[in-house]
Structures are given as C-alpha cells and as structure tokens.
DOLO-383478 format. One record per residue: residue number from 1; x, y, z of N, C-alpha, C in turn. Coordinates in steps of 0.001 Angstrom, whole numbers. Last residue first. Layout:
BEGIN
NUM:X:Y:Z:X:Y:Z:X:Y:Z
...
// end
This chain:
BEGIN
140:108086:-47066:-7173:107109:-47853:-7796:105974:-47884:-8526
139:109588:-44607:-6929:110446:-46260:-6965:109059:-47399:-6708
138:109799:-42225:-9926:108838:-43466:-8782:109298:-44359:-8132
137:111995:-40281:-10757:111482:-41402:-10829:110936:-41902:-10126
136:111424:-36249:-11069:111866:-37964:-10299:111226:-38765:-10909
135:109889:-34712:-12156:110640:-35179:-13386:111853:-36369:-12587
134:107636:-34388:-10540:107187:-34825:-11728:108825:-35389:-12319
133:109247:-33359:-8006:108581:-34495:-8141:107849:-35053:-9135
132:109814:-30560:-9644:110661:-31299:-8655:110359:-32692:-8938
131:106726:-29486:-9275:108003:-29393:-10638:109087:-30641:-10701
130:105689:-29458:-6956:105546:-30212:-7422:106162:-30702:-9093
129:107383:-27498:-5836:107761:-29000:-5683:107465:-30191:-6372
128:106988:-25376:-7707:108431:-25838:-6919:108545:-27283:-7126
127:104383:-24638:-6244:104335:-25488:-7969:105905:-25656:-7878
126:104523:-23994:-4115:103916:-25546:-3805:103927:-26183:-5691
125:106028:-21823:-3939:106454:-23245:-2979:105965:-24121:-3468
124:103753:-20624:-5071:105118:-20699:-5696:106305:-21988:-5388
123:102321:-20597:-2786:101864:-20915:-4617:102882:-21119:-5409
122:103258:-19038:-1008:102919:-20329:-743:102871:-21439:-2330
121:103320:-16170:-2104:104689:-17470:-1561:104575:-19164:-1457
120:101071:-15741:-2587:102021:-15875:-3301:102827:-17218:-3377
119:98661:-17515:-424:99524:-16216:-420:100318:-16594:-1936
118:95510:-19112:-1660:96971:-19110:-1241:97819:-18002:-1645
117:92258:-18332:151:93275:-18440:-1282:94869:-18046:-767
116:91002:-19990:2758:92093:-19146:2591:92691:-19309:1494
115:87311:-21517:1613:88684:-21545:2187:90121:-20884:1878
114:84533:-22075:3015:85132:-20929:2614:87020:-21395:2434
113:83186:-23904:4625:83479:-24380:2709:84214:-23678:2278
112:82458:-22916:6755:82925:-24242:7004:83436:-24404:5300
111:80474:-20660:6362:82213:-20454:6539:82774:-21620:6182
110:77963:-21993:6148:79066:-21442:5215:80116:-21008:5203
109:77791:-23524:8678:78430:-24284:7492:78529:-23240:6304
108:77820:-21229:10450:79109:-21935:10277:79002:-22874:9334
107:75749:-20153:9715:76268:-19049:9071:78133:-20123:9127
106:73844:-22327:10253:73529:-21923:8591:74767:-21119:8771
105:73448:-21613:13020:74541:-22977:12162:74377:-22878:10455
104:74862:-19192:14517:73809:-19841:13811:73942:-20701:13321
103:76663:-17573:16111:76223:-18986:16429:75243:-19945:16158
102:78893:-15453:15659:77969:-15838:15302:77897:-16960:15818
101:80580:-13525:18535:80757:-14636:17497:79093:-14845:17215
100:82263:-10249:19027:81124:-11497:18861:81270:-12986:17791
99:83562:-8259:20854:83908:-8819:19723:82319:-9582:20147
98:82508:-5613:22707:83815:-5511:21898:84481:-6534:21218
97:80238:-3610:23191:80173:-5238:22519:82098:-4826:21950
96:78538:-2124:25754:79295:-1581:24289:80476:-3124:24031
95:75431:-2587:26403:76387:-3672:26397:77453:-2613:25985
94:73400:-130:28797:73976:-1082:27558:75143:-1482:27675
93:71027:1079:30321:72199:334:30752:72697:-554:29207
92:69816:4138:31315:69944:3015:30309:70913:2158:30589
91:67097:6168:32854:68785:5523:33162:68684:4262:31429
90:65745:9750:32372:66032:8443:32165:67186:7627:32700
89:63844:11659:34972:65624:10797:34964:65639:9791:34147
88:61796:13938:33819:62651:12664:34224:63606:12215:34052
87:62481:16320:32776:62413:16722:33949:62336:15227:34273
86:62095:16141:29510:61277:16718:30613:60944:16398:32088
85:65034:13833:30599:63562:13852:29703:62396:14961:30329
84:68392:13549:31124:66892:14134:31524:65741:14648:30270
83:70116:10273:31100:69285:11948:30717:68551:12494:30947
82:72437:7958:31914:71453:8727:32277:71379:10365:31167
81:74088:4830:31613:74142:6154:31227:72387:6615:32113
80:76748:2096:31946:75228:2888:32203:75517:4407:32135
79:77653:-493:30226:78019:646:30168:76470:1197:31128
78:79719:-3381:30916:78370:-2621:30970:78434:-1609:31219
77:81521:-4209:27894:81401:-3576:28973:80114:-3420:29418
76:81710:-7762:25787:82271:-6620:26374:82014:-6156:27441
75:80798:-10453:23790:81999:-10328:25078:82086:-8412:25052
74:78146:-12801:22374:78900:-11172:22904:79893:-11271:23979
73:76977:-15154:20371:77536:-14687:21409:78607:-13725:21727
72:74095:-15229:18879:75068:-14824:19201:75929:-14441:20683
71:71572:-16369:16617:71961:-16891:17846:73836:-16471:17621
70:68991:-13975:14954:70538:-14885:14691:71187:-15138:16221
69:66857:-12316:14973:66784:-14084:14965:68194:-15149:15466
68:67624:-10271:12863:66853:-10837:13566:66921:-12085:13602
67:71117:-10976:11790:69945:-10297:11688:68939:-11059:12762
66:74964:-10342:11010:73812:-10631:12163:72625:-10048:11383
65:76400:-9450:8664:76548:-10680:8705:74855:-11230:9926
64:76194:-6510:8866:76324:-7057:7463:75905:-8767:7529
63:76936:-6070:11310:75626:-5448:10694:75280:-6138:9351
62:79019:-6538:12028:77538:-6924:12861:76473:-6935:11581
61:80783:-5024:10431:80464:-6847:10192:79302:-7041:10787
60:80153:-2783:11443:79638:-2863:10151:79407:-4181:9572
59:80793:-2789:13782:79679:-2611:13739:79291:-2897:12515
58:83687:-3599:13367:82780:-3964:14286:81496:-4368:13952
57:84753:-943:12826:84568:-1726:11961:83788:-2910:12217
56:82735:1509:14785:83828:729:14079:83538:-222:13192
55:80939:-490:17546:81402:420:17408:82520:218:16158
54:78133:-1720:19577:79060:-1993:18446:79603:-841:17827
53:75704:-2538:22083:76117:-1116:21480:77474:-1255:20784
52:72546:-3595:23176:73918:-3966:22527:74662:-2439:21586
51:70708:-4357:25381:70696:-3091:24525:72648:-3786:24470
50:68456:-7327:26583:69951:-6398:26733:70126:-5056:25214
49:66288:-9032:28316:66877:-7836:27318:67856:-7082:27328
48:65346:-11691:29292:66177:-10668:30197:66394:-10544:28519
47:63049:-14144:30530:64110:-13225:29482:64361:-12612:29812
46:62651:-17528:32059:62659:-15648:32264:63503:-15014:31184
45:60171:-19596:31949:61528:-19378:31137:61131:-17592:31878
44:59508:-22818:34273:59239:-21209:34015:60477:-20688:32855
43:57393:-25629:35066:58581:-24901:34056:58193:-23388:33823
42:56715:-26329:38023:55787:-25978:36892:57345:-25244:36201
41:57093:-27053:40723:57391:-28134:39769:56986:-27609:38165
40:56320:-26051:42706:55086:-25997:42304:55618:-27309:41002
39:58518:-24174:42692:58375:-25244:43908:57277:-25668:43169
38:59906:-24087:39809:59058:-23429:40583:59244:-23913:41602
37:62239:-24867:37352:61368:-24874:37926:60603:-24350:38896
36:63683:-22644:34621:63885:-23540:35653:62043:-23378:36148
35:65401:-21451:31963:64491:-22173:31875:65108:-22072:33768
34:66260:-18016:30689:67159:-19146:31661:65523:-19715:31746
33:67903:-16453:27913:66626:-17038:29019:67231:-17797:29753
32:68292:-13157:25627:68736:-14313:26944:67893:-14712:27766
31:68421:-10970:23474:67406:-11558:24729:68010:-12852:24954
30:69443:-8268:22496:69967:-9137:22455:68731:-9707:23682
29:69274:-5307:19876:68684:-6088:21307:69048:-7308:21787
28:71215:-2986:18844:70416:-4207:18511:70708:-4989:20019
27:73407:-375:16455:72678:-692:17341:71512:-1841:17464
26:76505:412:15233:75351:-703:15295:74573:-915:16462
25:78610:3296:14567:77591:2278:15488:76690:1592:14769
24:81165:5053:12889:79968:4363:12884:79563:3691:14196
23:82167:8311:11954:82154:7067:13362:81078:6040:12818
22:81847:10118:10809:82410:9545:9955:82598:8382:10679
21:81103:12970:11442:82546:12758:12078:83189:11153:11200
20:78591:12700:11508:79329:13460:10760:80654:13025:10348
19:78283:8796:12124:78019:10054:12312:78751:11049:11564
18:75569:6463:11147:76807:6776:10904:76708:8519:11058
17:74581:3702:12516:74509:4804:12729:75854:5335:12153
16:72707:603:11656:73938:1379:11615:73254:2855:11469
15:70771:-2059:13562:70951:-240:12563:72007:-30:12861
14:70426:-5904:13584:71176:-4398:13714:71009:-3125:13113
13:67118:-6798:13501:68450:-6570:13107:69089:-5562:13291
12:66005:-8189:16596:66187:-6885:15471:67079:-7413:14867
11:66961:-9511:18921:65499:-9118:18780:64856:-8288:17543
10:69047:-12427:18486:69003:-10813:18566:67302:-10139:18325
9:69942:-14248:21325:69096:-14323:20252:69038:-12862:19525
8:72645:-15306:23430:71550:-14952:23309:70704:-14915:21498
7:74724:-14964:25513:74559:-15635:24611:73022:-15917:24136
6:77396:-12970:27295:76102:-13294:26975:75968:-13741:25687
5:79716:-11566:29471:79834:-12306:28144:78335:-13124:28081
4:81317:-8884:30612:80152:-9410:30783:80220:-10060:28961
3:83308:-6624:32538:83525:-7753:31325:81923:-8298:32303
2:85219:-4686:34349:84242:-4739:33478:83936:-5380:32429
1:87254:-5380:37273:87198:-5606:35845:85737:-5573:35408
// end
C-alpha cells in the first residue's frame, strides 16, 4: 500500500495550473520537523521538504482556502518521477495529496460559526410543530 500522511507548514501558497484539456493542479511545498537531542544534549530541529501535488476540485479548495504559512495536514501517494535535463537525470519525488485538512486555528474558529442552512424539509417540519404547539394549552 502507497499511503503517506504528513503534517506540516506550507512554504508557498499554492499555484493553480490549469491545462488545455481543462484539468486543474495545485502546486506547494509542505515542510515538516522533528525536534530531538544530540548526545552532546544540544536541541537539534531537522526539516524535511515535501513537493505536494493536488488535483481537481481538490486543488481549487487548496488553493482558495491554504496559503503560506498555513498548518496542514495531508493524506496521499508517493509519487517519483524522472527527466532528462541536457543529458542529466533529474529524479523528483512528490506527494499527489488526495484529501487535507486545514489546521490553522483562525481557519477552525471560522468554520466553528458557519452553520448548515436548513433543507426544505426540515423548515417545514420545524414551522409544523411549532404551529401545533402554539395553539396547545400549557399545563403551566
């Protein structure tokens, strides 16, 4: 199984790529650390860079909602590729990201207020009852 799930910082904001064909991509860096000590006892942080690759509709929430800076966490494939550059071998290794969650806290207390306008049905149910229960009597 090809699955890799990282939590990280984004180094950019996302670019959208949109092709003839009408495909879109989001492309954007993702950096991850791990703190630890030495023998020496001395605090070390290591980053590690990742190439993030979003596809679809996907890409366009990425793109709309993530920016530099924004603390996220990714679930998809590691993809590796190769080309030849005058005669060098590039290699690349990217994410292709098949969901994410934001993890900024500015972006969950604005969701946190957002809330689902009621279907029809529901609206209809709920003036029903409360129709109902206006023209009962109280038993206090």
């Amino acid at each position: 199984m090809n699955e890799v799930r990282l939590i990280g910082y984004l180094g950019k904001a996302p670019e959208i790529i949109e092709f003839s064909s009408g495909a879109k991509k989001a492309d954007a860096s993702l950096c991850t650390s791990k703190v630890y000590y030495d023998k020496q006892d001395v605090k070390t942080e290591k980053k590690e860079w990742h190439r993030l690759v979003i596809w679809g509709k996907k890409a366009e929430s990425f793109a709309k909602y993530a920016k530099k800076g924004s603390r996220v966490h990714i679930s998809g494939e590691i993809n590796y590729r190769s080309y030849d550059k005058e005669g060098t071998t590039i290699y690349i290794t990217e994410i292709n990201v098949q969901s994410f969650i934001l993890l900024d806290k500015k972006e969950e207390e604005t969701l946190a207020h957002i809330e689902p306008e009621p279907q029809p049905e529901q609206e209809a149910e709920t003036t029903q009852k409360a129709t109902v229960t206006a023209g009962d009597d109280l038993p206090f």
